[in-house]
C-alpha positions as CSV (number, residue, x, y, z in Angstrom):
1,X,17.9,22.3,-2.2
2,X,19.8,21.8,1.2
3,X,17.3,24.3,2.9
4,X,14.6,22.2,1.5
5,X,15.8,19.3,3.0
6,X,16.5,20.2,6.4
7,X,13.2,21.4,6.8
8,X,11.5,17.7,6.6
9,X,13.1,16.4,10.5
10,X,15.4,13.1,8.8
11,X,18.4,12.7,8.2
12,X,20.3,10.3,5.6
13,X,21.9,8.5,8.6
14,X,18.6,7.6,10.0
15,X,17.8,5.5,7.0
16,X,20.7,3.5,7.9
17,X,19.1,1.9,11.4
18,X,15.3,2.4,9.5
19,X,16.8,0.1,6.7
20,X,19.1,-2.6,9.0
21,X,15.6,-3.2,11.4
22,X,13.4,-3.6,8.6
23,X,15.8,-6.3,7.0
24,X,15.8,-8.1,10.2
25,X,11.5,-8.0,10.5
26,X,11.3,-9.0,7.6
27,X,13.5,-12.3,8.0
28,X,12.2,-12.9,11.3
29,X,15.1,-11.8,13.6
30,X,13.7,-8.9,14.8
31,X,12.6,-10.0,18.1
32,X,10.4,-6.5,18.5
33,X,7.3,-5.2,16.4
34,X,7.9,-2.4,14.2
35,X,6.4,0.5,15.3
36,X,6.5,3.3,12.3
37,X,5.0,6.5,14.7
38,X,4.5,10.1,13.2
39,X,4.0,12.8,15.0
40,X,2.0,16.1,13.9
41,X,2.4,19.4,14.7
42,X,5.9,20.9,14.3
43,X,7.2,23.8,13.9
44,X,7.9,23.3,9.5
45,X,10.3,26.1,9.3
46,X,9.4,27.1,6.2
47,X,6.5,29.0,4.6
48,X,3.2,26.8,4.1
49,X,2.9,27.0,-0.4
50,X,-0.4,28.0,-2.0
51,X,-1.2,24.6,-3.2
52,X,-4.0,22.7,-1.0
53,X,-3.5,19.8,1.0
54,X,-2.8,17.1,-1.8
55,X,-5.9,15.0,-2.4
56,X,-6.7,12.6,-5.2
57,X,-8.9,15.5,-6.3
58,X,-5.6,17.9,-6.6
59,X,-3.6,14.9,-8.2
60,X,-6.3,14.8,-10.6
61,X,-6.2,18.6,-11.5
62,X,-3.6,18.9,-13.8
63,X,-3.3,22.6,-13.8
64,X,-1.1,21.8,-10.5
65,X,2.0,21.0,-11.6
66,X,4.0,17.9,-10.5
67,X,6.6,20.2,-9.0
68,X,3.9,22.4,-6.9
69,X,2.3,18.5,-5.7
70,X,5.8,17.8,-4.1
71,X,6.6,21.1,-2.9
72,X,3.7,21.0,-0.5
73,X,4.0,17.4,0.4
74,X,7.4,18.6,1.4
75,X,5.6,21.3,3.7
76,X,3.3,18.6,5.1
77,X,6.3,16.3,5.8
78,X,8.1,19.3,7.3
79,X,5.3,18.9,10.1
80,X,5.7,15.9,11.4
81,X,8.4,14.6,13.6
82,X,9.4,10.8,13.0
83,X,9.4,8.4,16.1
84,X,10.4,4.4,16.3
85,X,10.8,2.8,13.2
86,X,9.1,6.1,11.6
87,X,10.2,7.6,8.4
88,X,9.2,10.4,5.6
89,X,6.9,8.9,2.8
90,X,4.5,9.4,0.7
91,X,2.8,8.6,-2.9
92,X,0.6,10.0,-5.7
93,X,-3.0,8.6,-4.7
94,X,-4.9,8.3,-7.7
95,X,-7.6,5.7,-6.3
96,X,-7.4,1.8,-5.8
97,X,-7.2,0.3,-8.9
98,X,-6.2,3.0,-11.6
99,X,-3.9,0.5,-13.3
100,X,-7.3,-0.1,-15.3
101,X,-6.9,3.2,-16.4
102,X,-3.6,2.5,-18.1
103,X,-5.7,-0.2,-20.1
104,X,-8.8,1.7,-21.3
105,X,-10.8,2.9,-18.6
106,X,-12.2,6.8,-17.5
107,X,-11.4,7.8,-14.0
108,X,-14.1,9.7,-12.6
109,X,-12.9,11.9,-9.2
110,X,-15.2,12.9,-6.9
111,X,-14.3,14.9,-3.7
112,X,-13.1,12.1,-1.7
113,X,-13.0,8.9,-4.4
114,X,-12.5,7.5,-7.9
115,X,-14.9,6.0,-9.8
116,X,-13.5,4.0,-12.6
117,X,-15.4,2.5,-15.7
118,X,-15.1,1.3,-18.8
119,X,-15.2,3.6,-21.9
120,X,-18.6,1.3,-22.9
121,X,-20.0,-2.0,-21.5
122,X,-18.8,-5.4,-23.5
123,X,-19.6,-8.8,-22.9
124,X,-16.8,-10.7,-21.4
125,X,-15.6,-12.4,-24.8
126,X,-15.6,-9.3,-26.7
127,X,-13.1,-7.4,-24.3
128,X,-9.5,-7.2,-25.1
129,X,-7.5,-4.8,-22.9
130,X,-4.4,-2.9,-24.3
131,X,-1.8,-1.0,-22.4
132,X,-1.6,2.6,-22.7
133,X,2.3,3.9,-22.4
134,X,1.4,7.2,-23.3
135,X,-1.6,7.1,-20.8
136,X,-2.0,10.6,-18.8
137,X,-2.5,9.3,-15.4
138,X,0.5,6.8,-15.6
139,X,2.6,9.4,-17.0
140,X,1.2,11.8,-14.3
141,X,2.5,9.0,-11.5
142,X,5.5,8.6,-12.9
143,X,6.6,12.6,-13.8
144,X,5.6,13.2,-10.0
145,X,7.9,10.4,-9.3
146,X,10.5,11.8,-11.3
147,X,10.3,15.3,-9.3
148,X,9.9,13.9,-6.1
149,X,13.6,12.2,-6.6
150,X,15.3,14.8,-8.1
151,X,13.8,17.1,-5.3
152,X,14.7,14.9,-2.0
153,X,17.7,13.1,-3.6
154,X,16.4,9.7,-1.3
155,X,15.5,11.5,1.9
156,X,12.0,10.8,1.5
157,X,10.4,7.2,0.4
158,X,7.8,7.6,-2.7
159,X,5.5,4.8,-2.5
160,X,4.3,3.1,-5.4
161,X,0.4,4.1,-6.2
162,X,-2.1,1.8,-5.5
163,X,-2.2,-0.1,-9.1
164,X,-5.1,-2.3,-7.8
165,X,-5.7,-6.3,-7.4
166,X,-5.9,-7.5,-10.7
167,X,-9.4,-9.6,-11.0
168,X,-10.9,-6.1,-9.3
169,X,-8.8,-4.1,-12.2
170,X,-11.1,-6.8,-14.1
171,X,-14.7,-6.0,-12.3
172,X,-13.8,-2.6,-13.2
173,X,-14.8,-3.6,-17.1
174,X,-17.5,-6.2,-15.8
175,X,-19.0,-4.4,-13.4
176,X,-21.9,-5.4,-10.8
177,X,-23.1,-9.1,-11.1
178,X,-21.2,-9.5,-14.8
179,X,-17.9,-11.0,-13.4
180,X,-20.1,-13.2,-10.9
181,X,-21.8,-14.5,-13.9
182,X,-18.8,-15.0,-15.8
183,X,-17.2,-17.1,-13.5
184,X,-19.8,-19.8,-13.9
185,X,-21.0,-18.9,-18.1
186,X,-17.0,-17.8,-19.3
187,X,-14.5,-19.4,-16.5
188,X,-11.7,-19.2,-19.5
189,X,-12.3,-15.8,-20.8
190,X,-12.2,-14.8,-17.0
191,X,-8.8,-16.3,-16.4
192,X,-7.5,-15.4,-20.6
193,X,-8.4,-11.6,-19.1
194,X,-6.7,-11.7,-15.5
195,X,-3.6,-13.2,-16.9
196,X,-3.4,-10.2,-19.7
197,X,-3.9,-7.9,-16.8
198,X,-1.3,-9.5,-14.8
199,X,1.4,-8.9,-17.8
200,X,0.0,-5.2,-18.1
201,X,0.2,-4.2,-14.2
202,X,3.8,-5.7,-13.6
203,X,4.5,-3.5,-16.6
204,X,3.6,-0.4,-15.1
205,X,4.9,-1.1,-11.8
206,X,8.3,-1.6,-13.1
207,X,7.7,1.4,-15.6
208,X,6.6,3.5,-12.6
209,X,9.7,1.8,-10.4
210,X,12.1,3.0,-13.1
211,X,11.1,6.5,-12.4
212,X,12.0,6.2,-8.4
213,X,15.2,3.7,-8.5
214,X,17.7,3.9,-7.4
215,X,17.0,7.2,-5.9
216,X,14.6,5.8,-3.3
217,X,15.6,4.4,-0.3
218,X,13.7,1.1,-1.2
219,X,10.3,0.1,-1.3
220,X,6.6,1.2,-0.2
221,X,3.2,0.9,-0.8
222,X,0.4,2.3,0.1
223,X,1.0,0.9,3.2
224,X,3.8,1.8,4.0
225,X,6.0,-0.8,5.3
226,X,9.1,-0.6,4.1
227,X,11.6,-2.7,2.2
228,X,14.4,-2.8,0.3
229,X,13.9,-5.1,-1.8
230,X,10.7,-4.9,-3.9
231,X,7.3,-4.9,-1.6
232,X,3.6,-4.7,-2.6
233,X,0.6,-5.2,-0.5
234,X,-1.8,-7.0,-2.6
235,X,-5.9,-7.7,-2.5
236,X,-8.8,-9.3,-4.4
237,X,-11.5,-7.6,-3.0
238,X,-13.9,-9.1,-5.2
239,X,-13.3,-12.4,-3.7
240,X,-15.3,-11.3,-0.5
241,X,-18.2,-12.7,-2.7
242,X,-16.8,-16.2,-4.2
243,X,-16.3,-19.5,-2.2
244,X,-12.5,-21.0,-1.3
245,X,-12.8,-23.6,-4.6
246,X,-13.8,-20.4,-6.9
247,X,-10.5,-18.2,-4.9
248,X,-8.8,-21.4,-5.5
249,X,-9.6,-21.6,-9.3
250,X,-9.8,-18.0,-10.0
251,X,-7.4,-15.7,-8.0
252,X,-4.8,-17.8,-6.1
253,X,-2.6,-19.0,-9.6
254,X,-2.3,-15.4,-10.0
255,X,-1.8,-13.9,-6.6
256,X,0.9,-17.0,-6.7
257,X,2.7,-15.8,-9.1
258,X,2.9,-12.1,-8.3
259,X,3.8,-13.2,-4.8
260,X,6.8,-15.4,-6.7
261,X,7.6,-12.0,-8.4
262,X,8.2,-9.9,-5.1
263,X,10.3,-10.2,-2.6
264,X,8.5,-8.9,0.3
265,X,4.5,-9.5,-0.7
266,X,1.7,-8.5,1.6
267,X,-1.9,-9.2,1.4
268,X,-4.5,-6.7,2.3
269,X,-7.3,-9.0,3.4
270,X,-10.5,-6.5,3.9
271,X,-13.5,-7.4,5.2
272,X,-15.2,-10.3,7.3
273,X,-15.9,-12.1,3.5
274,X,-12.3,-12.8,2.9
275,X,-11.8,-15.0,6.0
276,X,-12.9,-18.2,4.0
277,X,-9.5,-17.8,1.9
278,X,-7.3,-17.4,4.7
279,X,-6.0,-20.8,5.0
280,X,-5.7,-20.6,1.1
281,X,-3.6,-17.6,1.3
282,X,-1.6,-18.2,4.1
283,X,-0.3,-21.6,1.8
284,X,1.0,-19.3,-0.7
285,X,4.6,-19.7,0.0
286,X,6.2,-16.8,-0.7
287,X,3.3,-14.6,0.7
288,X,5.0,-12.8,3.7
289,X,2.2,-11.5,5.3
290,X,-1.3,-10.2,6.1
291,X,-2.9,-6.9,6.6
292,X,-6.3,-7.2,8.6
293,X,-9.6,-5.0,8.1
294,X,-12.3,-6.2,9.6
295,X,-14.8,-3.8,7.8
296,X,-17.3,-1.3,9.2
297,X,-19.7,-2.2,12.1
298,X,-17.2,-5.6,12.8
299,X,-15.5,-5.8,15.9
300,X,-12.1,-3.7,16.0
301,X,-8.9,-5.1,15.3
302,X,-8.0,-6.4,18.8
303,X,-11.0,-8.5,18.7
304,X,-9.8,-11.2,16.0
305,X,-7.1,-12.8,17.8
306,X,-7.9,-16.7,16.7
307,X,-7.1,-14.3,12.9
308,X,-3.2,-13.3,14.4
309,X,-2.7,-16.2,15.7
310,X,-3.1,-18.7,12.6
311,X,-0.7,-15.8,10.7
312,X,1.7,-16.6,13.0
313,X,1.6,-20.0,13.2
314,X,2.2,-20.2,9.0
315,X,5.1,-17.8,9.7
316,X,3.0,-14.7,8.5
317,X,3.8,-10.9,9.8
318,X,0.9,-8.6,10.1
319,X,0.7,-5.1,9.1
320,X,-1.9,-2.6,11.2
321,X,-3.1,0.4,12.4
322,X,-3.6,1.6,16.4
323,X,-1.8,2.9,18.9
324,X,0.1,1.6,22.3
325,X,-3.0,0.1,23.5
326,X,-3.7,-2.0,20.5
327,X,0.4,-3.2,20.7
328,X,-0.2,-4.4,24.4
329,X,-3.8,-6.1,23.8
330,X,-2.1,-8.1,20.7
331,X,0.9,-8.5,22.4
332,X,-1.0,-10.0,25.9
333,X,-3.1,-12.3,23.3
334,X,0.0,-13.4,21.4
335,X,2.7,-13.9,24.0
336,X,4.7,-11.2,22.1
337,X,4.4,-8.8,19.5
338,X,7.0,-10.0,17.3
339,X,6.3,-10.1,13.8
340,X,3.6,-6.9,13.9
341,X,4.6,-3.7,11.7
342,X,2.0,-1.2,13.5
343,X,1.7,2.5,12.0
344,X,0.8,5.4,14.8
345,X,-0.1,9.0,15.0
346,X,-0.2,11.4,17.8
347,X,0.7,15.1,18.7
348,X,4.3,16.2,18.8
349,X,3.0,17.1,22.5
350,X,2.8,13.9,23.6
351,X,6.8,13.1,22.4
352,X,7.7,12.7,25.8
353,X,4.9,9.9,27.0
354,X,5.5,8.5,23.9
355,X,9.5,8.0,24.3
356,X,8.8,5.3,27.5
357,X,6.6,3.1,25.3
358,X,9.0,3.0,22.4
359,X,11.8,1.8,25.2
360,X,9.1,-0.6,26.7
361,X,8.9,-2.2,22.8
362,X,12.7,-1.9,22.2
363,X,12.3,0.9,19.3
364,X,13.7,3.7,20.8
C-alpha cells in the first residue's frame, strides 16, 4: 500500500493547507481566487496496468473489476503533479443523471455518452418511481467507492457521481415535449413526481456518501471544488425551455430545499436559456454559488462579465474553467478575483512559468 501511495505526488500534510484555504473561500475570507492547477506529464514511477483509460464505457463493463478501475486511476493520478490549491480526485462517471437509473430506468452507453430511458413510455399520472437498493449501477458507484477508500486511505478525494438535477431525472421518464406539456395539462402530478425524486436522490447520495466517509478528505463533485462539509453542484437543465414564473413554480421549491440540505451548494447554470432564472436563483439563500457555461457557438467565458458581476453582488462565488489569462481578464473586469474557484491544466514543462503566476495570485 505505502508504494502505492507515494507514487500519486501528495502528501497527507498537504490536505492540511488544501483544507484551511477552502474553509476560508468558502466563508468569504479568502481574499485570493482558488486556483486548483494539475499538471500532466510526470514521471508515475510505477508500471502503466492493462486496464484502459477509465471511461464511462469501462465503468460500464463490468468484467473490469472495481479494484482494476482504481488501480489505473491511481496510475493516471501518478501523472500529474498538483499546483496551487490543486489536489488528487476523481469519481466513477456513469453519465449526468443516472440517479434515474436507481428508480427504473436502462442506461444505454455509447462510446462517449449515456443514454438513459425509461423501461416503457407512461403517461405522467400513471408513473410511480421506486428506489432500487439493490440496483447494479448504484451498487457499482458505491463498491468502487468502497475500494477507492480502502486503497488511498484519504490521500485522494472521490467525488460523488453526477446523480443528476431532479426535474431532468424526471424528463428522463417524459421525454421530448411530454414534461413541457405536463407542466400546463398535469402541474400536480409534475411536482407529486419531483418531490418523490427528491426523497429518492438524497437517498442515494447519503447511501453512496456512507461508502466514502469518513475516509475522504471531505467533499466533491463532479466539479471538483472542494469542501468539507457536504457540497453538490446542482442543475435543471430542462429549465433552459420554461419562463422565470414556470422555474418559479416548478423547480425553485425544490432546488430550495436541497440547497437548505447542503452546506456548500453550487449551481451549474448551462446554457444562454438559463439566464432568465438567474435573479431567481441568486435569491435562494443558502445557494453559495454559480458555475457559468455559456454553451456552444456563445461567446467564451470572459465575455459575460455583467453575469460575474450580479454573482458577486448577491454574495455568490463562481466556479470555472481557463487558464492565467482568463484569471487576469475577470479579475481586470471585476476589480479582483476574489471569490473565483478556477480549475487549470498544463504540462509539467511549464512548472516553472507557472510558479510566478501562482505568487502573482497569492497561491503558491
Amino acid at each position: 500500500m505505502e508504494d502505492f501511495l507515494m507514487s500519486i505526488d501528495f502528501s497527507y500534510d498537504r490536505w492540511e493547507k488544501i483544507k484551511e484555504d477552502a474553509r476560508l473561500w468558502w466563508s468569504g475570507e479568502l481574499k485570493r481566487p482558488l486556483i486548483q492547477l494539475v499538471l500532466y506529464g510526470r514521471d508515475p514511477g510505477r508500471p502503466e496496468p492493462a486496464t484502459p483509460p477509465i471511461t464511462r464505457s469501462v465503468i460500464y463493463d463490468l468484467s473490469i473489476s472495481p479494484e482494476e478501475v482504481v488501480d489505473r486511476w491511481d496510475y493516471d493520478l501518478s501523472c500529474q503533479e498538483f499546483m496551487g490549491d490543486g489536489f488528487p480526485h476523481q469519481w466513477a462517471d456513469l453519465g449526468p443523471g443516472v440517479a434515474a437509473t436507481f428508480m427504473g430506468a436502462k442506461a444505454e452507453p455509447a462510446a462517449d455518452t449515456v443514454w438513459f430511458h425509461p423501461e416503457k413510455q407512461q403517461e405522467i399520472c400513471d408513473i410511480q418511481l421506486q428506489y432500487d437498493a439493490d440496483n447494479i449501477w448504484l451498487n457499482r458507484i458505491k463498491e468502487i467507492s468502497r475500494v477507492a477508500m480502502e486503497r488511498w486511505e484519504g490521500l485522494v478525494q472521490v467525488s460523488m457521481t453526477d446523480l443528476g438535477g431532479t426535474v431532468d431525472i424526471l424528463s428522463t421518464f417524459r421525454p421530448g415535449k411530454d414534461l413541457l406539456l405536463d407542466l400546463y395539462d398535469h402541474p400536480d402530478e409534475v411536482k407529486r413526481l419531483t418531490w418523490d425524486i427528491h426523497r429518492m436522490w438524497w437517498r442515494s447520495f447519503d447511501e453512496i456518501n456512507q461508502a466514502l466517509q469518513p475516509i475522504n478528505p471531505g467533499y466533491t463533485a463532479w466539479a471538483s471544488i472542494y469542501s468539507e462539509v457536504p457540497y453538490y453542484i446542482l442543475q435543471c437543465d430542462f429549465c433552459y425551455m420554461i419562463s422565470p414564473d414556470m422555474f418559479d413554480e416548478f423547480i425553485k421549491p425544490e432546488l430550495a430545499e436541497t440547497c437548505r440540505r447542503l452546506d456548500n451548494p453550487f449551481y451549474h447554470m448551462d446554457g444562454v436559456g438559463q439566464l432568465p432564472h438567474l435573479d431567481s436563483l441568486l435569491s435562494i439563500e443558502k445557494l453559495a454559488g454559480i458555475q457559468w457555461v455559456p454553451g456552444d457557438g456563445k461567446p467564451g467565458i470572459t465575455e459575460w462579465p455583467e453575469v460575474y458581476r450580479k454573482i458577486r453582488k448577491a454574495g455568490g462565488l463562481t466556479q470555472l474553467w481557463g487558464n492565467f489569462n482568463t484569471l487576469d481578464k475577470l479579475s481586470e473586469q471585476l476589480g479582483s478575483a476574489e471569490g473565483i474557484v478556477i480549475m487549470m491544466g498544463a504540462h509539467v514543462s511549464q512548472k516553472e512559468e507557472l510558479k510566478a503566476l501562482l505568487k502573482k495570485y497569492g497561491a503558491l
